[in-house]
C-alpha positions as CSV (number, residue, x, y, z in Angstrom):
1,X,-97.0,-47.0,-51.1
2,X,-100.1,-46.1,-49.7
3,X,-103.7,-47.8,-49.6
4,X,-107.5,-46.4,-48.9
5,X,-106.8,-45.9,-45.2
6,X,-103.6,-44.1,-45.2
7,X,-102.3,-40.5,-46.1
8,X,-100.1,-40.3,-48.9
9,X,-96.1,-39.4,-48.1
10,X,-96.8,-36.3,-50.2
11,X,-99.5,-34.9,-47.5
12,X,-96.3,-34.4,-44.6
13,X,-94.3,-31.7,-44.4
14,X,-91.3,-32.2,-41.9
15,X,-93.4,-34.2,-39.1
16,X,-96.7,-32.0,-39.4
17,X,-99.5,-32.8,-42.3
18,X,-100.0,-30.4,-44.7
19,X,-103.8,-28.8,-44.8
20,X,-104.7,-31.7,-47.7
21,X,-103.1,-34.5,-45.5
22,X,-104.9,-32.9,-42.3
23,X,-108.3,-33.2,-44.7
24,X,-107.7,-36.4,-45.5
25,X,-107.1,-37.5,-42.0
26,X,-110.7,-35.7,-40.8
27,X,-112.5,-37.6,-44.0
28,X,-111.3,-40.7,-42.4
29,X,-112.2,-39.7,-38.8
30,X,-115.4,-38.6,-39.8
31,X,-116.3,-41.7,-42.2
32,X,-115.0,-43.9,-39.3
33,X,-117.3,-42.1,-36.7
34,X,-120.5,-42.7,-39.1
35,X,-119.3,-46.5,-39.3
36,X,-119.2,-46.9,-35.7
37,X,-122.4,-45.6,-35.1
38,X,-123.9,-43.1,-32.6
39,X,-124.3,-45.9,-29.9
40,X,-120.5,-46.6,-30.3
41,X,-118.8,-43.4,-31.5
42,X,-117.4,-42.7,-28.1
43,X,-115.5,-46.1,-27.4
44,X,-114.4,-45.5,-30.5
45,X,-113.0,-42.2,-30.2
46,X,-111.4,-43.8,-27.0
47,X,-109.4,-46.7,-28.6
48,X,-108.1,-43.8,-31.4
49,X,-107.0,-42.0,-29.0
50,X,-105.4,-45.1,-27.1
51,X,-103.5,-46.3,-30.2
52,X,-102.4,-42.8,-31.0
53,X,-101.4,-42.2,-27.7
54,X,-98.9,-45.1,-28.1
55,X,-97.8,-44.3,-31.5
56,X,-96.7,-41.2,-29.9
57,X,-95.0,-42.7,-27.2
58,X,-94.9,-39.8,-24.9
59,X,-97.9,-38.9,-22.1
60,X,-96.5,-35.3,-21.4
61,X,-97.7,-34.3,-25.3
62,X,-100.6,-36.4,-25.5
63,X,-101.5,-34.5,-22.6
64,X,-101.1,-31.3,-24.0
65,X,-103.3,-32.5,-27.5
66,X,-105.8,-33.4,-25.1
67,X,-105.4,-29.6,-23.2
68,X,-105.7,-28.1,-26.7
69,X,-108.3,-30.3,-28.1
70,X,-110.6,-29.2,-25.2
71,X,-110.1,-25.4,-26.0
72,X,-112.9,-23.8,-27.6
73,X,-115.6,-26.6,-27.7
């Protein structure tokens, strides 16, 4: 079961998203972003990343999604 906010069980594919459930996941990111507003866009984008970060439970990776998210900017 799935509501607005999450991404359907048919958008995985082994523990990766599939391109529909990674376009799903950007709509939300990016219609979050325009909610918080331009004055709070980066502390959001902070406490994501936070809450992520524990989801994932493991530093050494977030790391390296931090090390690839800062290629090619």
């Amino acid at each position: 079961m799935t509501n607005a906010n999450s991404v359907p069980s048919s958008a995985l594919e082994g523990n990766a998203l599939t391109i529909s459930g990674l376009e799903t996941v950007y709509d939300q990111l990016a219609t979050a972003i325009d909610q918080a507003g331009q004055g709070k866009a980066e502390l959001f984008l902070v406490k994501l990343a936070l809450l992520n970060a524990n989801a994932l439970a493991d530093s050494s990776v977030f790391a390296e999604h931090v090390e690839s998210a800062l290629k090619d900017l």
